[in-house]
N, C-alpha and C positions, 0 to 999 in steps of 0.2 A: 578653377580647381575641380579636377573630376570627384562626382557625386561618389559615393563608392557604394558597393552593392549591397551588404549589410552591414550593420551595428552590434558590437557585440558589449551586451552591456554585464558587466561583471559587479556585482557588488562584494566587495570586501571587507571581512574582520574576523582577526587572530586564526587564518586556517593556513598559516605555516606549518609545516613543509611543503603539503598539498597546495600552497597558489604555484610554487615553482609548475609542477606537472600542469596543472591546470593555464597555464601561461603558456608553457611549450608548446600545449597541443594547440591552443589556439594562432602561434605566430608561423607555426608549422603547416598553418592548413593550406593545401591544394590550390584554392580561388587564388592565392597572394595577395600582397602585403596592397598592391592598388586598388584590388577589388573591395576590402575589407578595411576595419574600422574598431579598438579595442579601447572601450572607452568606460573604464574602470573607476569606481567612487570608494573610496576607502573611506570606512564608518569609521574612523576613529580607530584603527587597531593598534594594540601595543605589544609585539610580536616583528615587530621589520617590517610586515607586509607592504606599510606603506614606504619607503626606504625600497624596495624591492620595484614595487610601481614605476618610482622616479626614475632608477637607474633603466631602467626597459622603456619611458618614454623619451629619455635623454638620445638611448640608442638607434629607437625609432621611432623618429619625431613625426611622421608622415603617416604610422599608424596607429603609436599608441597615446592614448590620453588620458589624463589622472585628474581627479578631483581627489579634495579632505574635504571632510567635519568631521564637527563631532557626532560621539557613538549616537545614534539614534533608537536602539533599541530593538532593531529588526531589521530584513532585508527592502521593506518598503520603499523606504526612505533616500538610500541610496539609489534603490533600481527608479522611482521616479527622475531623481538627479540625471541619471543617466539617459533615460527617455530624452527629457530636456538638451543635452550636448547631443544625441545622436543624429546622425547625418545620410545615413544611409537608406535605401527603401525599401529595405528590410532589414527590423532587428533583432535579436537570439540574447535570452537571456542564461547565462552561465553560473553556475553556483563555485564560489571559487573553489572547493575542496574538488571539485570535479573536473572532469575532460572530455575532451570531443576526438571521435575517429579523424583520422586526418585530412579525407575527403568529405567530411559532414557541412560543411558551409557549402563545396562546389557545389553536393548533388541537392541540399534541399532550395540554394537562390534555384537554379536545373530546373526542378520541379516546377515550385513557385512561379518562373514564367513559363513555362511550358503550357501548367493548366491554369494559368491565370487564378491560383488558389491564392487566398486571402490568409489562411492559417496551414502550416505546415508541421506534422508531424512524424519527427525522424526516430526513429527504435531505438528507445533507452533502454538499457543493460545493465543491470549494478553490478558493483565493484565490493567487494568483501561479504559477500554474504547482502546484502541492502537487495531487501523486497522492491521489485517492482511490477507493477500490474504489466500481464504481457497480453493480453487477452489484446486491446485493437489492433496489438503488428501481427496478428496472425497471417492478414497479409498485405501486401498492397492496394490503397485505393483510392482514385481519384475523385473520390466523391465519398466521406463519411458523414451522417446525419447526426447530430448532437444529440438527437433525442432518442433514436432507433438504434446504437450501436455501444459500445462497452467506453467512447471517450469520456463518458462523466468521472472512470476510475481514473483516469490520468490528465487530471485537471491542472497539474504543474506549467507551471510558467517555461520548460523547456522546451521550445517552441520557435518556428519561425514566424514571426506577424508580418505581415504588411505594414507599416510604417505609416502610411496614409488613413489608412482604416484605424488605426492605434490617434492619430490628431483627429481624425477629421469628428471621431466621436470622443474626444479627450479623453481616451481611458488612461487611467492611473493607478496605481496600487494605493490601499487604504492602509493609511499610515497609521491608525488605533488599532490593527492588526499585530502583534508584535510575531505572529506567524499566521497560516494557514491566510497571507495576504496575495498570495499568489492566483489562488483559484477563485474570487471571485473578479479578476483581474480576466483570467484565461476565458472563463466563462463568457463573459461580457463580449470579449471577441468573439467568440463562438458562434455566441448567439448575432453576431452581427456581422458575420461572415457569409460571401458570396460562397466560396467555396470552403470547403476544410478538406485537405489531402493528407494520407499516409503512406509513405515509406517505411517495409519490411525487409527490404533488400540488404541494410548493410548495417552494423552499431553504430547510429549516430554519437548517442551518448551515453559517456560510462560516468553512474550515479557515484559516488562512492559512500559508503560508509567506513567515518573514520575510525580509526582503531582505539582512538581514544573516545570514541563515542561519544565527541561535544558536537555533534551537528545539530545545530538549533530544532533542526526535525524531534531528536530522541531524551530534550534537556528543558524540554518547558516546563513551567511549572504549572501546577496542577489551577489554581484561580486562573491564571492569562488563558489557559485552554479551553477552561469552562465559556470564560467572555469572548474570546475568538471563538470557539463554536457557535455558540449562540450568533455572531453578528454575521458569521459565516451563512448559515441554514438562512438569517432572516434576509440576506443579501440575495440569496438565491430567489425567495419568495416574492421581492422586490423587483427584480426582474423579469419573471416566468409567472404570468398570471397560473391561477388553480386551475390544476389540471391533466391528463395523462401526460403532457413533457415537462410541468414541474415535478410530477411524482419521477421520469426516470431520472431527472437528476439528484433529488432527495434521496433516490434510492440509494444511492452511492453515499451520500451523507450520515443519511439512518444508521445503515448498514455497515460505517466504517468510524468517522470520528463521536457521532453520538453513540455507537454501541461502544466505543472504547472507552466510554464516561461509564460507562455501567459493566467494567468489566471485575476479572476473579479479583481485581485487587483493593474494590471497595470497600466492604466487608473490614478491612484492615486500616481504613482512615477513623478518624476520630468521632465521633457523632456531627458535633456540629458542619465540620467538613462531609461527612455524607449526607447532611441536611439540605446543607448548599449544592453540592450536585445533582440531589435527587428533585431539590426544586426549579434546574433549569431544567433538567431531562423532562421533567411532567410538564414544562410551558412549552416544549418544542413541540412535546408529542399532541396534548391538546390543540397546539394553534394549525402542525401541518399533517400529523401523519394519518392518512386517510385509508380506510379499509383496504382501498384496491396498492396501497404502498406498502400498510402491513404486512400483506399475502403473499408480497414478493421478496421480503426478507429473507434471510434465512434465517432457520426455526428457531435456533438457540436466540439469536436476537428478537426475534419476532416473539417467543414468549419471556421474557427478559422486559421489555417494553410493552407486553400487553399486560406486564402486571405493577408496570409503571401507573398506565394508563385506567386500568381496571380495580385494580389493589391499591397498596400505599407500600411504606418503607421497607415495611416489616418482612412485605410478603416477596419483594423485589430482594433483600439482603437471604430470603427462604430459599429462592428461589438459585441466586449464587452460590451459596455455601452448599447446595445439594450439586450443584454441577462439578464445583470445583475441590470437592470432599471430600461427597459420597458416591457421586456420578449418577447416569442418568437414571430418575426416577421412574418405578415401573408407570405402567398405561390401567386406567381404572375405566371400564367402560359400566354407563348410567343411562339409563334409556336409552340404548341402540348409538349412545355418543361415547367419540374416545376422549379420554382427558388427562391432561397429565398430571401425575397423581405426585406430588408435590408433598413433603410430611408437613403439617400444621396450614395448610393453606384454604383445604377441602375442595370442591370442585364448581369456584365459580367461573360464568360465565368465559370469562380471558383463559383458562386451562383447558379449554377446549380444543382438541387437534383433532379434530375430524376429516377437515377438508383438507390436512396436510398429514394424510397418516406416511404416505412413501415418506418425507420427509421427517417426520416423529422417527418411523422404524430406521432409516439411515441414524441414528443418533446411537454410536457405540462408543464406548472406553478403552483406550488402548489398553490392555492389565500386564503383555509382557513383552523384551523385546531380546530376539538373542540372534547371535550369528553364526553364519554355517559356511566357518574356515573366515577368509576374505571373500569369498563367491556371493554371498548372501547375507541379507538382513530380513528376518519372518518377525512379523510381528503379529500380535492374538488382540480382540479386540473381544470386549464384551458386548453382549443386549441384556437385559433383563425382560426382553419377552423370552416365554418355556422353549416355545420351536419357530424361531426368528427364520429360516428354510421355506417352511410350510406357510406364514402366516405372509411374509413377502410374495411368494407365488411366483417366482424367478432368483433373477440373479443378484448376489450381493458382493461390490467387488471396492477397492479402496486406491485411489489414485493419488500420487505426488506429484499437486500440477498437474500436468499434460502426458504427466507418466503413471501407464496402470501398473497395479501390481499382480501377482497372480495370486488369486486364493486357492489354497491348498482344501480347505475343509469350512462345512457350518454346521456345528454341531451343538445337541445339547445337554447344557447338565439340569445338575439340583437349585439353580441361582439364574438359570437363564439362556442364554446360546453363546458359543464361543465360536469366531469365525480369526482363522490364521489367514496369512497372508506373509508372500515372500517376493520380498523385491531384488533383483540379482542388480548386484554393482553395478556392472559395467553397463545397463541400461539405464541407471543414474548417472553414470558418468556421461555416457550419450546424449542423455537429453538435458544437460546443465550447459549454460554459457562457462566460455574458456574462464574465466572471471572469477565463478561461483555463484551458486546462487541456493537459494533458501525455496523449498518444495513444501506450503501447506499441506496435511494429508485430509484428504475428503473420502467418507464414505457417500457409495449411493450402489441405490438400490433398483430394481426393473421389473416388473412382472406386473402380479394381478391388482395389485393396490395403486397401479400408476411409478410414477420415474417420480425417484426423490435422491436431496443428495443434504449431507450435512458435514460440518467440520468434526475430525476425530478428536476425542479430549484424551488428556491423559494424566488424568489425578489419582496420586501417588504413583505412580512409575517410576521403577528406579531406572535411573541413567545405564547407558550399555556407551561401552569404550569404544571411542572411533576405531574403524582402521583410516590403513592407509593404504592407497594403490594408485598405482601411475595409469595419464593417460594420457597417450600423444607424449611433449618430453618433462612434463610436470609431474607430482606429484600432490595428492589430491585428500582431504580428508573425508571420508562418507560420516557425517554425525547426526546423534538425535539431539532434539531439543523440545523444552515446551515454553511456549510463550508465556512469561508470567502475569503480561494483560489478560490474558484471550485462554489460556491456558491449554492449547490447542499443540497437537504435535506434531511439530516441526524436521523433517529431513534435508538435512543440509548438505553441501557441496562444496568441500573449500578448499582451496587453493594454501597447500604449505611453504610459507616465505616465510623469510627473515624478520621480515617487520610486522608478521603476525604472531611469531616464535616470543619475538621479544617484546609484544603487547601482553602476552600471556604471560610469560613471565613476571611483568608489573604487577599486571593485577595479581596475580597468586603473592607477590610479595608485599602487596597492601593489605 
């Protein structure tokens, strides 16, 4: 029996209707049905999915294969399963809500022997709005370094492995994981790969977010997260002795699932549940986060965690409810040092932003947002420095993603400096995948104080009404949003369908 070239291993539960698509693309791929190997573990779902399985391996017994258990409680459990049956020498793990370009198996096995790469990674694209880190497909390369380039943000299991290097060091996903079991899974390849290759060339994979918004990504519960993070950070540490390449992949840690433990929406849990979070965050940050990790943060987080570290509860919940409030707190300078001047906190040590003043000064509030016709969205951002112009010493400009916008004005009042800024449509519609996709807005800043850049917040802002405008033969929503973790605002890009017509619908009628 020929070997076949990759495995694709699918774990599944309850992501009906989505396995259908998710199934097509894969039976549809380019390599065909002899090269390839679809060897799917259903967790237990009670939804058809598995019923669905059977009648697809009955059809094609030569390449599709089915396992049951029971639910396990994560994707772990299954995707080890799967490991175990797969046969190929190279295998691709696939999230069943999701789907693959139709030539993504040919060109990444292509790749894979071509440069004799160990780990493959082919450009993932979401699907309804679903963030994805795009920063490593910027472009193609036969050679990414783990520790020197932006892969620690897209640590997901979507991925070609080598198959031999996955046995020959038994790597396995950790089943005490009920999420975030994928990335110390990936990692461990990584780190123990001859090669790691990236493809920018084509969509391999389209993420999705579903419309019902139960993808185990967006529905965990707040304890499993806490215990997953923690075993997550201490995994990492466990593999990457101390030191600059444990800090860059920390970085990405700090800086993503442990700041999202200390985000706007703390403040809002109940004491003893902010007790309990606030006592992992201060064991992470004492056991790994080290000076030269702090400093790479960004600022919002970095002081958020320095007063984790430096402070206690009080000053850490001071420290949220001023960002996500009142917004950003003016700058108090004390002996020749900047500090952030925080109400009730006073000016110790951790409020110090000296060494990150570009970064302090990039920290503005969106205060208003309005549109001009369909052509434009301008938005006004506040500082609470007098003459934020002058004290920058250059330029102050505000990007969506990989899209700038153009500032119109930085100007100042009675309360501080107001800097506009207008983003013309159709250069949002430009630079968004055909799909959609969700644009964080960053300020930063250039001149005499050095290059700094921070996320834009926007507490209390009121909402401004999508439009709508076609581009190419779609039809397209330009929206704002704020994240209610992160509180952070959001320009969106979305694709108006039917089956997102009639999500919205739902939810307005619940």
């Amino acid at each position: 029996m020929q070997v076949p070239d990759v495995s694709v291993v699918v774990p599944v539960y309850d992501t009906m209707p989505y396995l259908r698509a998710c199934l097509a693309s894969l039976l549809g791929q380019t390599i065909g049905h002899r090269r390839m190997e679809v060897v799917a573990v259903d967790d237990g779902s009670t939804d058809g999915g598995g019923r669905l399985l059977d009648q697809l391996a009955a059809r094609y017994p030569d390449t599709v294969r089915v396992r049951h258990q029971a639910n396990s409680g994560g994707p772990a459990s299954p995707c080890n399963r799967g490991l175990e049956l797969a046969a190929g020498r190279y295998v691709f793990f696939v999230g069943s809500d999701d789907r693959l370009g139709p030539e993504a198996l040919e060109r990444l096995v292509a790749a894979a022997d071509r440069y004799s790469s160990d780990v493959v990674l082919g450009r993932a694209v979401g699907v309804n709005s679903r963030h994805m880190f795009q920063e490593v497909f910027a472009e193609s390369r036969v050679d990414v370094d783990l520790f020197d380039s932006a892969l620690p943000w897209s640590l997901a299991n979507i991925k070609l492995f080598r198959r031999e290097l996955v046995e020959r060091h038994h790597l396995r996903f950790h089943e005490d994981m009920p999420i975030l079991s994928d990335q110390p899974f990936t990692l461990a390849a990584c780190c123990r790969a001859r090669r790691i290759s990236v493809l920018a060339d084509y969509d391999y994979y389209h993420a999705v977010r579903r419309l019902d918004a139960r993808n185990i990504t967006y529905r965990s519960r707040l304890e499993q997260r806490l215990r997953c993070v923690e075993l997550l950070v201490d995994r990492v540490a466990e593999l990457i002795p101390a030191g600059r390449q444990r800090d860059a992949v920390l970085r990405r840690h700090f800086g993503l699932e442990v700041a999202h433990l200390v985000g706007d929406d703390l403040p809002r849990l109940d004491g003893p549940t902010r007790e309990r979070v606030y006592d992992v965050v201060r064991r992470l940050v004492g056991r790994y986060l080290t000076d030269e990790l702090r400093d790479r943060l960004d600022v919002e987080t970095r002081m958020r965690l320095s007063a984790v570290g430096g402070g206690g509860l009080a000053d850490l919940l001071a420290v949220i409810t001023q960002d996500a409030e009142r917004g950003v707190p003016p700058t108090v300078v004390a002996g020749g040092r900047w500090h952030a001047g925080y109400p009730g906190v006073g000016l110790p040590a951790w409020t110090d932003v000296t060494g990150v003043r570009a970064d302090w000064l990039a920290r503005l509030d969106a205060v208003a947002a309005s549109w001009e016709g369909n052509r434009s969205l301008t938005l006004t951002a506040r500082s609470p420095h007098p003459d934020l112009a002058a004290t920058v010493g250059g330029r102050v400009r505000v990007r969506a993603g990989r899209i700038a916008g153009d500032t119109l004005d930085v100007t100042a009042d009675e309360r501080g400096s107001l800097v506009r800024v207008r983003f013309p449509v159709h250069r949002l519609l430009g630079g968004s995948v055909p799909t959609g996709q969700r644009h964080p807005l960053r300020v930063e800043v250039d001149g005499a104080v050095g290059r700094g850049s921070a996320a834009l917040r926007a507490p209390g802002l009121a909402p401004v009404r999508p439009r709508i405008r076609r581009h190419g033969t779609r039809l397209y929503a330009v929206t704002t949003s704020v994240d209610a973790r992160t509180g952070h605002l959001v320009l969106g890009v979305v694709p108006v369908t039917a089956a997102r017509l009639a999500a919205r619908l739902r939810r307005a009628g619940r």
